[in-house]
DRENTORKOL-356921 format. One record per residue (C-alpha): residue number from 0; residue in three letters; x, y, z. Coordinates in steps of 0.5 Angstrom, whole numbers, plus 500, padded with zeros to 3 digits. Example, Ala and Ser with C-alpha at 12.3 -4.5 7.8 and 13.67 -1.06 7.14 Angstrom:
! DRENTORKOL-356921
<pt><n>0</n><res>ALA</res><x>525</x><y>491</y><z>516</z></pt>
<pt><n>1</n><res>SER</res><x>527</x><y>498</y><z>514</z></pt>
END
This chain:
! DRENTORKOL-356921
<pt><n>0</n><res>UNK</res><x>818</x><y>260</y><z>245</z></pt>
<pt><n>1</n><res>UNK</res><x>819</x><y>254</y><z>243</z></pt>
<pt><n>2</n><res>UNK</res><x>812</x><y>251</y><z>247</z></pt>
<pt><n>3</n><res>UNK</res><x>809</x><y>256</y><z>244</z></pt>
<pt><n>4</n><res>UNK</res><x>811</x><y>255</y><z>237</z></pt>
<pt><n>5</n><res>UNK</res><x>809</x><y>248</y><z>237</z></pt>
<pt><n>6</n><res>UNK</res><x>802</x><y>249</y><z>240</z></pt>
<pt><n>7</n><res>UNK</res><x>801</x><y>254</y><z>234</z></pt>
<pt><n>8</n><res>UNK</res><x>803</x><y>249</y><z>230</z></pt>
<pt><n>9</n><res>UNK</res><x>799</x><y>244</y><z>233</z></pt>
<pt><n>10</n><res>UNK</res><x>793</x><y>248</y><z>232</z></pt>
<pt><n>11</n><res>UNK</res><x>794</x><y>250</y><z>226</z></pt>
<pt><n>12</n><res>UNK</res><x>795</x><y>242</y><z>223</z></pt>
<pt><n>13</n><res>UNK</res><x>788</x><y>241</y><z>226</z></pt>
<pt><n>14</n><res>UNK</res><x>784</x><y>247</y><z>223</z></pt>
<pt><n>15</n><res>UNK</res><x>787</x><y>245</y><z>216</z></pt>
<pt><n>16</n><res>UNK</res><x>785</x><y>237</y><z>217</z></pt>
<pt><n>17</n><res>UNK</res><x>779</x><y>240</y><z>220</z></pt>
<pt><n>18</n><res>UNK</res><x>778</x><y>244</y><z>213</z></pt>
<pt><n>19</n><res>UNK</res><x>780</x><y>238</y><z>209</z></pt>
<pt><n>20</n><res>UNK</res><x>776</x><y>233</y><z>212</z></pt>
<pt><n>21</n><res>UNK</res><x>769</x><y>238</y><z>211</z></pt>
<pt><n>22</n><res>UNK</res><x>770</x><y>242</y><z>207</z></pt>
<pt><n>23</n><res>UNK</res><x>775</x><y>240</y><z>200</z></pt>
<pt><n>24</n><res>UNK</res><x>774</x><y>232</y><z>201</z></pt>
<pt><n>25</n><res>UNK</res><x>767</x><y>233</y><z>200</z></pt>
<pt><n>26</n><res>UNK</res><x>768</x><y>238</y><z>194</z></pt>
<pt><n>27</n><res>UNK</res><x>773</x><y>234</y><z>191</z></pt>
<pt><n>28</n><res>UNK</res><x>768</x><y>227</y><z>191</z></pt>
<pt><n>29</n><res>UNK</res><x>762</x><y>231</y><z>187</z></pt>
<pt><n>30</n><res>UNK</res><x>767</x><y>232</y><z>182</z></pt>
<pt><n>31</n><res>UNK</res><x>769</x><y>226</y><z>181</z></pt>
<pt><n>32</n><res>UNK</res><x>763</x><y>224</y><z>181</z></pt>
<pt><n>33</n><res>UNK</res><x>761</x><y>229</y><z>176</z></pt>
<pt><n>34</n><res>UNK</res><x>767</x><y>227</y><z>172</z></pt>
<pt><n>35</n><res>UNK</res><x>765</x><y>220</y><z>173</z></pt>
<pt><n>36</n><res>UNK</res><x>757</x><y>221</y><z>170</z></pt>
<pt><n>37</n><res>UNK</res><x>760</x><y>225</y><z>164</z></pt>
<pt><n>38</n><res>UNK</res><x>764</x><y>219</y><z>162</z></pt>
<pt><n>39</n><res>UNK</res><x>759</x><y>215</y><z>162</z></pt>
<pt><n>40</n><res>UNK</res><x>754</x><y>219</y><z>158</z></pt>
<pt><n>41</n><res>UNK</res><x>750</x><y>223</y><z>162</z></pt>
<pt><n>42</n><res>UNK</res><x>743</x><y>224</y><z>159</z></pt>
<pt><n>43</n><res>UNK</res><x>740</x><y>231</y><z>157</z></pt>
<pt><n>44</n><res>UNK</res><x>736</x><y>231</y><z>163</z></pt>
<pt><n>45</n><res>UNK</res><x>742</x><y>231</y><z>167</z></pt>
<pt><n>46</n><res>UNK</res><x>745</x><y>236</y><z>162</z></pt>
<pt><n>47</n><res>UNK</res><x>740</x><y>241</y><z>164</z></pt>
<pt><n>48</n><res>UNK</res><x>741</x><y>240</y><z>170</z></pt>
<pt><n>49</n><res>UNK</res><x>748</x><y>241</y><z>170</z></pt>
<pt><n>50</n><res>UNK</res><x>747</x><y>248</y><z>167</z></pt>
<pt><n>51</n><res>UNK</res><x>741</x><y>250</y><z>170</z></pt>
<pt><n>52</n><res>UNK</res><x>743</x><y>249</y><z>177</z></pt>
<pt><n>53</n><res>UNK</res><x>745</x><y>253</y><z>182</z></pt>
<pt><n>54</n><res>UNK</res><x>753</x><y>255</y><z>184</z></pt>
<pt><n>55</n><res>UNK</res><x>754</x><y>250</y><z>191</z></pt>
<pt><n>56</n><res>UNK</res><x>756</x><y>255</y><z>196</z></pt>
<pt><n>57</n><res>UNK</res><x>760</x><y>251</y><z>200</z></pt>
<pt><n>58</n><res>UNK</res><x>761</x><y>242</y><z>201</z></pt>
<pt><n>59</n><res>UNK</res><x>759</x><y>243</y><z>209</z></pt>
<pt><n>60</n><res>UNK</res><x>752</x><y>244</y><z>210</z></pt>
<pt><n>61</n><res>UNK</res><x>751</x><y>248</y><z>216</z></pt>
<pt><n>62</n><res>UNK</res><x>756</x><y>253</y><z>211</z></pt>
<pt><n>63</n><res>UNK</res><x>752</x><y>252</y><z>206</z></pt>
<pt><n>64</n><res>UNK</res><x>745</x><y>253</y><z>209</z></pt>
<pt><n>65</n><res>UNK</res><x>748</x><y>260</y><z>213</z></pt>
<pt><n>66</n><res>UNK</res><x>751</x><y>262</y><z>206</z></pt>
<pt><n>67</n><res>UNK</res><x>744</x><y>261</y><z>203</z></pt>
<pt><n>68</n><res>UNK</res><x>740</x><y>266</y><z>208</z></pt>
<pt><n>69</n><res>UNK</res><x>745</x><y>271</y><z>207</z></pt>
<pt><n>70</n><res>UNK</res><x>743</x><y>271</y><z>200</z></pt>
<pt><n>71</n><res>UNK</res><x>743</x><y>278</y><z>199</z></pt>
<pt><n>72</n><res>UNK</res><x>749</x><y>280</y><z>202</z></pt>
<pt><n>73</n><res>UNK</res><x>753</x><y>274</y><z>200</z></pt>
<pt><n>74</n><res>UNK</res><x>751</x><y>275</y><z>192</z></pt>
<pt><n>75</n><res>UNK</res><x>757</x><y>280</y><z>191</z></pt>
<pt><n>76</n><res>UNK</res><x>761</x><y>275</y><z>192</z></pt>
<pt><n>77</n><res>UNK</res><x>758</x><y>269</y><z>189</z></pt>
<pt><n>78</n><res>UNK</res><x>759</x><y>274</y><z>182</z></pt>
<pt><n>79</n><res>UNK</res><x>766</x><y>276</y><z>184</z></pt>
<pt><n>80</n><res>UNK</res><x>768</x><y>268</y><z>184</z></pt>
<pt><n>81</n><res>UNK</res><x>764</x><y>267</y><z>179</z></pt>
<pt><n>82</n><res>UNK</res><x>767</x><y>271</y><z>175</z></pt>
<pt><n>83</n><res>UNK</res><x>774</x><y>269</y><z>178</z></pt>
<pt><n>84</n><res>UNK</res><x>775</x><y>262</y><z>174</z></pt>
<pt><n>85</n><res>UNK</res><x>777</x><y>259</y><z>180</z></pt>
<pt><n>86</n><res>UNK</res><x>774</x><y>253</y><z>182</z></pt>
<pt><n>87</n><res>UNK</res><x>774</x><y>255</y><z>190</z></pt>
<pt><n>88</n><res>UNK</res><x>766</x><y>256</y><z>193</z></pt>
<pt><n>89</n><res>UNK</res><x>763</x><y>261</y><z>197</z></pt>
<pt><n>90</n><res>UNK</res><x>764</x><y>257</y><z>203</z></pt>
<pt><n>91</n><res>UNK</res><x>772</x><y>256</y><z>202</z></pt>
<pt><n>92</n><res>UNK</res><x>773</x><y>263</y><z>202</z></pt>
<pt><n>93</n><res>UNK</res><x>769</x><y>265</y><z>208</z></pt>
<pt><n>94</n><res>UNK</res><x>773</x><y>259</y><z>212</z></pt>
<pt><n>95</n><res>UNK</res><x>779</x><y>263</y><z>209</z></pt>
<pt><n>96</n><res>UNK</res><x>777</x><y>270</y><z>211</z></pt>
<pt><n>97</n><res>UNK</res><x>776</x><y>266</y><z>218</z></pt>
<pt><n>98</n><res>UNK</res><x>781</x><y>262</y><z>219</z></pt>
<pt><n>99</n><res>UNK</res><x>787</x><y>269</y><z>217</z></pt>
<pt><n>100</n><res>UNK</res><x>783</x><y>273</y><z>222</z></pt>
<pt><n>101</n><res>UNK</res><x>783</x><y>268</y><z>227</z></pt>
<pt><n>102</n><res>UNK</res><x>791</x><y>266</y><z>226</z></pt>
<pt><n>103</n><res>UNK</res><x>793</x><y>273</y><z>223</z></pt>
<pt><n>104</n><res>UNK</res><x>790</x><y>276</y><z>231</z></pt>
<pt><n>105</n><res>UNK</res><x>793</x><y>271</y><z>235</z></pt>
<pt><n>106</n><res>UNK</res><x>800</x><y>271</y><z>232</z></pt>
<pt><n>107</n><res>UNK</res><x>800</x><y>279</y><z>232</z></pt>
<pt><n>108</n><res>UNK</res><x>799</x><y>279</y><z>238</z></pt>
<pt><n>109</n><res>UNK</res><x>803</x><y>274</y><z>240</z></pt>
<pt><n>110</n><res>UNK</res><x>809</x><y>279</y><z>237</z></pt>
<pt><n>111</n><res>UNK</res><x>807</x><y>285</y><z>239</z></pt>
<pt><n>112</n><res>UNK</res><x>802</x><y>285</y><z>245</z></pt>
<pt><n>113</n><res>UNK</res><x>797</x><y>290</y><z>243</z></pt>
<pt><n>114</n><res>UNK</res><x>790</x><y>288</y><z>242</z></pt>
<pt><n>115</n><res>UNK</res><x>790</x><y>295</y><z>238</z></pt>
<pt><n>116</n><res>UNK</res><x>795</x><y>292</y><z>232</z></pt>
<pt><n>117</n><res>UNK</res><x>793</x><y>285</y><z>232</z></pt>
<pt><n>118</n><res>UNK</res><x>786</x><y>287</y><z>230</z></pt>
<pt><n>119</n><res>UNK</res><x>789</x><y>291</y><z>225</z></pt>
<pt><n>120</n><res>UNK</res><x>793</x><y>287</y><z>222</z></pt>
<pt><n>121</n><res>UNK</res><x>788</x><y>281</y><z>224</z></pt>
<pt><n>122</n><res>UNK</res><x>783</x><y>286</y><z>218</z></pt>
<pt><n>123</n><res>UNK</res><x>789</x><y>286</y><z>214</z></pt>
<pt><n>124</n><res>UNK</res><x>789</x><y>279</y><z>213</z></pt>
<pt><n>125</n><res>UNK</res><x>782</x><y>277</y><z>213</z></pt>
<pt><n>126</n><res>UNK</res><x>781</x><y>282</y><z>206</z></pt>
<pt><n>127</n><res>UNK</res><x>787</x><y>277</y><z>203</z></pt>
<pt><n>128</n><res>UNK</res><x>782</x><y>271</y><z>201</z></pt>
<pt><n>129</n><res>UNK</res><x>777</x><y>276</y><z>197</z></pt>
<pt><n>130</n><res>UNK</res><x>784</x><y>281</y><z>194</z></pt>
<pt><n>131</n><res>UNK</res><x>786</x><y>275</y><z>190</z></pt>
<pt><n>132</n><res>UNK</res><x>779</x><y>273</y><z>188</z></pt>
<pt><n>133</n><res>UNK</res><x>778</x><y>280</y><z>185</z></pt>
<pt><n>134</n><res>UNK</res><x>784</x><y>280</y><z>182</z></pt>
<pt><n>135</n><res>UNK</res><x>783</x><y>274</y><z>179</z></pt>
<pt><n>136</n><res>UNK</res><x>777</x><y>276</y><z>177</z></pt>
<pt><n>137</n><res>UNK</res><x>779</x><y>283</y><z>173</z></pt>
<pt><n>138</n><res>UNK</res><x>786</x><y>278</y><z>170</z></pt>
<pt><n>139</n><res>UNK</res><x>780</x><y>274</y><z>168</z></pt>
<pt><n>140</n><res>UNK</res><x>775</x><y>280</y><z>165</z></pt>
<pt><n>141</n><res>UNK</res><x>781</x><y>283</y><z>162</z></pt>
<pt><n>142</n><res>UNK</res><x>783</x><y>277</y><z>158</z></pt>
<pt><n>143</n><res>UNK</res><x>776</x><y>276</y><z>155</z></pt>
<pt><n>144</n><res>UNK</res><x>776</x><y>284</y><z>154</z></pt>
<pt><n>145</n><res>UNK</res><x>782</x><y>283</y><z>149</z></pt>
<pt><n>146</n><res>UNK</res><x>778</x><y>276</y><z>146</z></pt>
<pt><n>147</n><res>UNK</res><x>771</x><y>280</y><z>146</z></pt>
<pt><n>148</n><res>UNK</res><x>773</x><y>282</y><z>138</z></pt>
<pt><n>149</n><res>UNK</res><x>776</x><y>276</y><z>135</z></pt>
<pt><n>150</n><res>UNK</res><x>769</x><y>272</y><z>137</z></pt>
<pt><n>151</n><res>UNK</res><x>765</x><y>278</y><z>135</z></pt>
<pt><n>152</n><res>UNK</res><x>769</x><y>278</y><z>129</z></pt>
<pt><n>153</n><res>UNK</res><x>768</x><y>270</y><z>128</z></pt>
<pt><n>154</n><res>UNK</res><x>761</x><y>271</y><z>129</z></pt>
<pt><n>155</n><res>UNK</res><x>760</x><y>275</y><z>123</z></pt>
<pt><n>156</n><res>UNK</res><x>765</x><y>271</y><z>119</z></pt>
<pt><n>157</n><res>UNK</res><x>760</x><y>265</y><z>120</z></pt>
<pt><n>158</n><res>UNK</res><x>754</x><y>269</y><z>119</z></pt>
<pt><n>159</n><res>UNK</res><x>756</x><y>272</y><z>112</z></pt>
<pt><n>160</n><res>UNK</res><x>758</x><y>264</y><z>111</z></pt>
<pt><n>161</n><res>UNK</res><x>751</x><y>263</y><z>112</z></pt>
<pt><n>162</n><res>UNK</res><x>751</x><y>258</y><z>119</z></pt>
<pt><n>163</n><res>UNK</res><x>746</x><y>260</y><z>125</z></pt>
<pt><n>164</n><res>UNK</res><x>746</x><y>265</y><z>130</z></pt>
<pt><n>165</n><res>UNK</res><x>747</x><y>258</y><z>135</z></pt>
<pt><n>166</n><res>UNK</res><x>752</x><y>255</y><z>130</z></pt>
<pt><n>167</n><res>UNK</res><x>756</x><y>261</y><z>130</z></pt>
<pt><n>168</n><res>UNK</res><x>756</x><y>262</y><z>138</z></pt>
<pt><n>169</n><res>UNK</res><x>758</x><y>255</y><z>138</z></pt>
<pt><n>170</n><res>UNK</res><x>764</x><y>255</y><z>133</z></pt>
<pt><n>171</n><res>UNK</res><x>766</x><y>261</y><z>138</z></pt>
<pt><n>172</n><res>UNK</res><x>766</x><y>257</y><z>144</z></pt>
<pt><n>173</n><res>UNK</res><x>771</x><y>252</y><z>140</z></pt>
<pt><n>174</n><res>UNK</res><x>776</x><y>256</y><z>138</z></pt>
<pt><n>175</n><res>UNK</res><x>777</x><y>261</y><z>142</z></pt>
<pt><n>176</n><res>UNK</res><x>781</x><y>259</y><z>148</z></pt>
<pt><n>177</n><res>UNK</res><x>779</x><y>261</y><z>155</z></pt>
<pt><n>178</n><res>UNK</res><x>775</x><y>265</y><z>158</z></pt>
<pt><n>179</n><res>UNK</res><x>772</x><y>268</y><z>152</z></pt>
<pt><n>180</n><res>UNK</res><x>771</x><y>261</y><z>149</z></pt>
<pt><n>181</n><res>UNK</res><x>768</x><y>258</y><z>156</z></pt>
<pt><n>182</n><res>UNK</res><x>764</x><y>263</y><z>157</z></pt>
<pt><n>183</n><res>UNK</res><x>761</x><y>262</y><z>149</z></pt>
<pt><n>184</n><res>UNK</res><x>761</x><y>255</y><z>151</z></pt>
<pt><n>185</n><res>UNK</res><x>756</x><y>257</y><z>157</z></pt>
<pt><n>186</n><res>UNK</res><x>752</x><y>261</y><z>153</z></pt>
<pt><n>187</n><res>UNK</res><x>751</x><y>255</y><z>147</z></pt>
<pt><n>188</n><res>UNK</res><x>750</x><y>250</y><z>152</z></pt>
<pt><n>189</n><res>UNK</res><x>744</x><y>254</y><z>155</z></pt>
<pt><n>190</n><res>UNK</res><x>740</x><y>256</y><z>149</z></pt>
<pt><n>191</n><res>UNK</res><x>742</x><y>249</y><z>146</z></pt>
<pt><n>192</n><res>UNK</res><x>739</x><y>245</y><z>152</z></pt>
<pt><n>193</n><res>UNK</res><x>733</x><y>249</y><z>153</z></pt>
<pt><n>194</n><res>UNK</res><x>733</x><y>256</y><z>156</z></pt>
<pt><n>195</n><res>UNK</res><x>731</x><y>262</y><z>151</z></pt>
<pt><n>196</n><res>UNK</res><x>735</x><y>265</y><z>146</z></pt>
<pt><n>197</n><res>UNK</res><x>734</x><y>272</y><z>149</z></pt>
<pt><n>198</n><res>UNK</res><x>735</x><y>269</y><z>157</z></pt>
<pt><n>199</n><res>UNK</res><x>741</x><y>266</y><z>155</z></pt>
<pt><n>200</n><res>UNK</res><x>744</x><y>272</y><z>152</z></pt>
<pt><n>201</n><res>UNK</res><x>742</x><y>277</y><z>159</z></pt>
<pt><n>202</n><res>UNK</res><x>745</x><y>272</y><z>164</z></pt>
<pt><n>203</n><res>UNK</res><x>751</x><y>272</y><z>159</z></pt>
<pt><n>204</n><res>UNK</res><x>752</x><y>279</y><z>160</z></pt>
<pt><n>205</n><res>UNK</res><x>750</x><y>279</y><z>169</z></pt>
<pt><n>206</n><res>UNK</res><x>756</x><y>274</y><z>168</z></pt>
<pt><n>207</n><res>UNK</res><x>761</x><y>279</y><z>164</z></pt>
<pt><n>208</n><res>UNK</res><x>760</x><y>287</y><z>167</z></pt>
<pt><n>209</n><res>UNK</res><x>762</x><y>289</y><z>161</z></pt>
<pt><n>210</n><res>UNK</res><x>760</x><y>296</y><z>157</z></pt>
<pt><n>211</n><res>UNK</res><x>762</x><y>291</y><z>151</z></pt>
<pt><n>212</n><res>UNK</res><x>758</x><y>285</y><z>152</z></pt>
<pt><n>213</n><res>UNK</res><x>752</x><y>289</y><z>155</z></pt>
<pt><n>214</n><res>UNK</res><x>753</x><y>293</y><z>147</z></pt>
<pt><n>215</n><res>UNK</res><x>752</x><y>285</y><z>144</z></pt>
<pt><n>216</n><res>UNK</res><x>748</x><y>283</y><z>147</z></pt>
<pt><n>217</n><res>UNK</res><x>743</x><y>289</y><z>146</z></pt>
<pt><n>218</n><res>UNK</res><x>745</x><y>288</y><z>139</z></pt>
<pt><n>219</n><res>UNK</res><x>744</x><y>281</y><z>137</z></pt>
<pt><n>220</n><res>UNK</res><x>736</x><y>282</y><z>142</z></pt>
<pt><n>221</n><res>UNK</res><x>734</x><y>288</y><z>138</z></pt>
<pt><n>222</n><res>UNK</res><x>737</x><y>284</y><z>131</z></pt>
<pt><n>223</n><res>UNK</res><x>732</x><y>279</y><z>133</z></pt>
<pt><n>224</n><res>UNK</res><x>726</x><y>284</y><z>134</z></pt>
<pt><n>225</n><res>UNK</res><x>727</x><y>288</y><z>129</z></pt>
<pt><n>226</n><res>UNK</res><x>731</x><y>284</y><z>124</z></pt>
<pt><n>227</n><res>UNK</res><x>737</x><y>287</y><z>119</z></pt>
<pt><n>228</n><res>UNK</res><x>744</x><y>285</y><z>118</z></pt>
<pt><n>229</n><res>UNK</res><x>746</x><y>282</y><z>124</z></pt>
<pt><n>230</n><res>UNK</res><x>754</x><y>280</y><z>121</z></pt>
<pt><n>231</n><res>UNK</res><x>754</x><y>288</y><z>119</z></pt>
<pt><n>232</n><res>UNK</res><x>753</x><y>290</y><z>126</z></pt>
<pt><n>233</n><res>UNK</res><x>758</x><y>285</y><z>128</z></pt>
<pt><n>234</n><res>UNK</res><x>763</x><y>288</y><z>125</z></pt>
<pt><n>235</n><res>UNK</res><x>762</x><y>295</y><z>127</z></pt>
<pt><n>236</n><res>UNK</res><x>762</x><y>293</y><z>135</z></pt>
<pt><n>237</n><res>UNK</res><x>767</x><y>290</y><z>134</z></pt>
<pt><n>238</n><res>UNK</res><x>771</x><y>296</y><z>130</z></pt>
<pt><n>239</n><res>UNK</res><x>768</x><y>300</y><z>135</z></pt>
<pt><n>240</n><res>UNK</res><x>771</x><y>295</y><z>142</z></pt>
<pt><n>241</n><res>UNK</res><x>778</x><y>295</y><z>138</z></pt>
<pt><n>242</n><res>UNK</res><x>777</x><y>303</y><z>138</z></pt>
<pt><n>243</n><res>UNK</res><x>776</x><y>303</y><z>145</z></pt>
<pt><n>244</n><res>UNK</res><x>782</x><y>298</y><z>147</z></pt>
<pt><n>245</n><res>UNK</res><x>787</x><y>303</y><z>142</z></pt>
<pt><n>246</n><res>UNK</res><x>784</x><y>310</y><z>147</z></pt>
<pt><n>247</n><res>UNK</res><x>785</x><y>306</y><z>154</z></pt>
<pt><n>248</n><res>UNK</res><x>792</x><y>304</y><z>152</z></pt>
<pt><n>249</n><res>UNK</res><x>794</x><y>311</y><z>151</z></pt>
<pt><n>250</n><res>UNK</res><x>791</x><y>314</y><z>158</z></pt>
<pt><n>251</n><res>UNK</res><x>795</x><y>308</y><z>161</z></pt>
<pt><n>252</n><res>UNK</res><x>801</x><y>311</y><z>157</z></pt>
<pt><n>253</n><res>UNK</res><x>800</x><y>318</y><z>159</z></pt>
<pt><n>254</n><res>UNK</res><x>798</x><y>316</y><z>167</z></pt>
<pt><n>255</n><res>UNK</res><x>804</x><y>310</y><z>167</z></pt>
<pt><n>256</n><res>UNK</res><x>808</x><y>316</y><z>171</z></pt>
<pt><n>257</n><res>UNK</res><x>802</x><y>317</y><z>176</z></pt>
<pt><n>258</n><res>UNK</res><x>802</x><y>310</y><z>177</z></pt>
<pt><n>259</n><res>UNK</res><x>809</x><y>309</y><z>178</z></pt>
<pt><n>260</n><res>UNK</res><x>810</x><y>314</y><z>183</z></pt>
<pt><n>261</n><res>UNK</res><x>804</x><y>311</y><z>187</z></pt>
<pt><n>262</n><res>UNK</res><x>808</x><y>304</y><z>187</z></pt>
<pt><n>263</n><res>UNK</res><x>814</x><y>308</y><z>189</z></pt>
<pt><n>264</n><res>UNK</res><x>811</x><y>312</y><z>195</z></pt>
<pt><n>265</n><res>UNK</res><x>807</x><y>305</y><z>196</z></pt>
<pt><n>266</n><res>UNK</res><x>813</x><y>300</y><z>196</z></pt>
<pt><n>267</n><res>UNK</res><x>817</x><y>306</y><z>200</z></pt>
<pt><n>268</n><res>UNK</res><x>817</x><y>305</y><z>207</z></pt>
<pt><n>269</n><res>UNK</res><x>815</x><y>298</y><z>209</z></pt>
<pt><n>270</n><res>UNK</res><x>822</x><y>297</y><z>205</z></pt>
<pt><n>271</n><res>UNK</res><x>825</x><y>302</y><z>209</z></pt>
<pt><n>272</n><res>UNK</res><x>822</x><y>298</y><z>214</z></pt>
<pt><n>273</n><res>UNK</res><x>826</x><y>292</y><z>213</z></pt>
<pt><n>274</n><res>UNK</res><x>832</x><y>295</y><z>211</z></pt>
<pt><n>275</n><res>UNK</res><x>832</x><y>298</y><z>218</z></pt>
<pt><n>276</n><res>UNK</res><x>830</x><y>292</y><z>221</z></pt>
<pt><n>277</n><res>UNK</res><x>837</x><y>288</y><z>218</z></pt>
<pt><n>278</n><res>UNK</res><x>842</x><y>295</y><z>220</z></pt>
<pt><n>279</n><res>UNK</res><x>839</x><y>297</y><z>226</z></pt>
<pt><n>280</n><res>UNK</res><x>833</x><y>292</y><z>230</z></pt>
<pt><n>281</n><res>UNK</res><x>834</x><y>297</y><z>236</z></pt>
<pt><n>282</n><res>UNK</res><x>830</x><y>303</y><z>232</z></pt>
<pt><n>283</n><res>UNK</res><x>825</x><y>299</y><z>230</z></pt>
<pt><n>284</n><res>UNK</res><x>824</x><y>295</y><z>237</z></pt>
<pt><n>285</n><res>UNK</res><x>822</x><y>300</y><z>240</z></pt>
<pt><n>286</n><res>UNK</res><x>816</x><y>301</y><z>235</z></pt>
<pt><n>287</n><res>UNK</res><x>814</x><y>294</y><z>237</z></pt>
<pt><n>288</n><res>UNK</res><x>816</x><y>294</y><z>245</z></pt>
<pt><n>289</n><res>UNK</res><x>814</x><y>301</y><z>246</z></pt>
<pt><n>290</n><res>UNK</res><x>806</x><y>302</y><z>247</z></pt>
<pt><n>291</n><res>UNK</res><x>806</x><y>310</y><z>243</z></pt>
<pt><n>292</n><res>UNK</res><x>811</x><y>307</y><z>238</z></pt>
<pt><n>293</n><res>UNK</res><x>805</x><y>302</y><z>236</z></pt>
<pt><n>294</n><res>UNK</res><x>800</x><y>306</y><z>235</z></pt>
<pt><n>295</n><res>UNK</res><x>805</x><y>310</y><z>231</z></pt>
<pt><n>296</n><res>UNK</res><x>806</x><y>304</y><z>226</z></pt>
<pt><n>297</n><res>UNK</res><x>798</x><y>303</y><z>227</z></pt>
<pt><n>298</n><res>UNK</res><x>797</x><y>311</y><z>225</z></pt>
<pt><n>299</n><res>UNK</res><x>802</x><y>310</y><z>219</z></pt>
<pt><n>300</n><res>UNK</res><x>799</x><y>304</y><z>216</z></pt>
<pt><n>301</n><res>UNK</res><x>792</x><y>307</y><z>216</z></pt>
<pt><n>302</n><res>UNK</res><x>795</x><y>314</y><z>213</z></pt>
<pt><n>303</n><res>UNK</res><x>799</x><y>310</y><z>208</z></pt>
<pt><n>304</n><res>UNK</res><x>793</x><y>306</y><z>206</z></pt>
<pt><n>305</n><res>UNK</res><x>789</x><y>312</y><z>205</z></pt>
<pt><n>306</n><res>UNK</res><x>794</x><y>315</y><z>201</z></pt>
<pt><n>307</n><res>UNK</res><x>795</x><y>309</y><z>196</z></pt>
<pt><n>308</n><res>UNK</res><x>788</x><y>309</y><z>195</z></pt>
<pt><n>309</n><res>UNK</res><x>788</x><y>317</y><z>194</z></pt>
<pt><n>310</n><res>UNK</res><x>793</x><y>316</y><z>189</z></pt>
<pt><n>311</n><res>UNK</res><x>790</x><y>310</y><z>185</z></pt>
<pt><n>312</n><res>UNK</res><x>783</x><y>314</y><z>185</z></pt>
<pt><n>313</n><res>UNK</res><x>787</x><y>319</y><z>181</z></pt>
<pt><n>314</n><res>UNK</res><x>791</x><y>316</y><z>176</z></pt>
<pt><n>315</n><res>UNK</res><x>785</x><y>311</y><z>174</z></pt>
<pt><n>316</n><res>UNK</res><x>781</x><y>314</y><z>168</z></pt>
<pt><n>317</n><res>UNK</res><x>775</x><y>313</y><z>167</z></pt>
<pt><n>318</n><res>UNK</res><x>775</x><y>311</y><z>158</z></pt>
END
């Protein structure tokens, strides 16, 4: 046991140096060496460039080369880290995905011996990485949602004031905090150093999958076209998103039971799990050692994914 302990350990130093040496050191000297280009005054040239560049996929080349010729299929998860805020590449969460798969099948089937729940939970463990990239991803959609109307607001109130679209766009970047100001501040930086106004503002709203930055951007481009009052169709959508944030909070109000109910019954059975597990180890041992009592936990995890996913459907309301 303890052999096999220190082997796994072992294993596990080396794929983490391996990690570190190819993959983080790599990443953390291009930011320095951008940080240090920055501070010494970096042209407008370089400028461009750091705006207009391609997200890096992953420090390792032969990674990052892989990632490339899978475009099509990477692309959804190069738009979720993206979204994610974190500063993590492409590459960092394949090597994760990879690496859990791996150290998730060998320790399970160290435990159990069956190659049936090792690649179960192996699957399990491999989808952990991309979980925490998309929940951080809506964490940081719902942030920005709830800033959406103060920047519009802002917007408006400069323009009444009698600045520039771009100057408006500015002054948001600068006062509204993080995420709705970076993503403001990323909009300014494009049409400032180059890129069209109106490519500037449909790449900002690819960037933010939201009903309501589609809704501005179409409103500022037909301003545009058309002409008009851009402050008074600022305020309106503005209105109209605070509207739409009053109607949300009460279909969360009016489904917290579902929601909660699906918490319970999600939550249930592996604490019951554990709590035989400390009073009587002997019942679930017999779920580990015995070759029906694994394909019993395989089946009833499976169900009870299933089931958690059924109730979640129900209990998200479309607004």
């Amino acid at each position: 046991m303890l052999i096999a302990l220190g082997v796994f350990v072992v294993v596990l130093a080396i794929i983490f140096g391996a990690y570190w040496l190819f993959v983080a050191r790599p990443e953390q000297g291009e930011t320095r060496a951008v940080r240090k280009r920055l501070k010494l005054g970096g042209s407008r040239a370089a400028a461009v460039t750091m705006v207009e560049r391609t997200d890096v996929l992953s420090a390792f080349a032969p990674l990052a080369r892989f990632l490339n010729r899978s475009s099509r299929t990477i692309d959804p998860l190069r738009d979720v880290v993206s979204r994610s805020g974190l500063s993590y590449t492409v590459g960092t969460v394949v090597l994760a995905s990879a690496f859990l798969l791996v150290a998730g099948w060998a320790i399970a089937f160290y435990f159990t011996a069956s190659a049936l729940a090792a690649t179960v939970i192996a699957a399990v463990a491999t989808c952990l990485p991309l979980l925490h990239v998309r929940r951080m991803a809506a964490k940081r959609l719902a942030t920005f949602e709830e800033q959406f109307p103060e920047a519009i607001d802002m917007m408006a109130r400069a323009l009444r004031a009698g600045h520039t679209l771009p100057t408006a766009l500015e002054m948001v970047s600068e006062e509204i905090p993080a995420p709705a100001g970076s993503e403001f501040k990323r909009l300014y930086d494009q049409q400032s150093y180059g890129m069209p106004l109106s490519d500037a503002l449909k790449a900002f709203g690819q960037r933010v999958p939201l009903l309501d930055a589609r809704f501005f951007v179409t409103a500022v481009l037909t301003q545009r076209e058309m002409g008009g009052n851009l402050s008074e169709v600022l305020d309106n959508l503005a209105a109209v998103i605070r509207e739409r944030f009053k109607v949300k909070r009460h279909v969360r109000a009016v489904s917290a039971h579902g929601r909660i109910t699906g918490l319970v019954l999600g939550f249930l059975p592996p604490a019951i799990a554990a709590m035989l597990f400390v009073v009587s180890p002997q019942h679930i041992r017999l779920l580990v050692e015995d070759s029906l009592g694994v394909y019993m936990v395989v089946g009833a995890l499976v169900l009870q994914t299933v089931g958690v996913l059924i109730i979640r459907r129900i209990v998200r309301v479309e607004y």
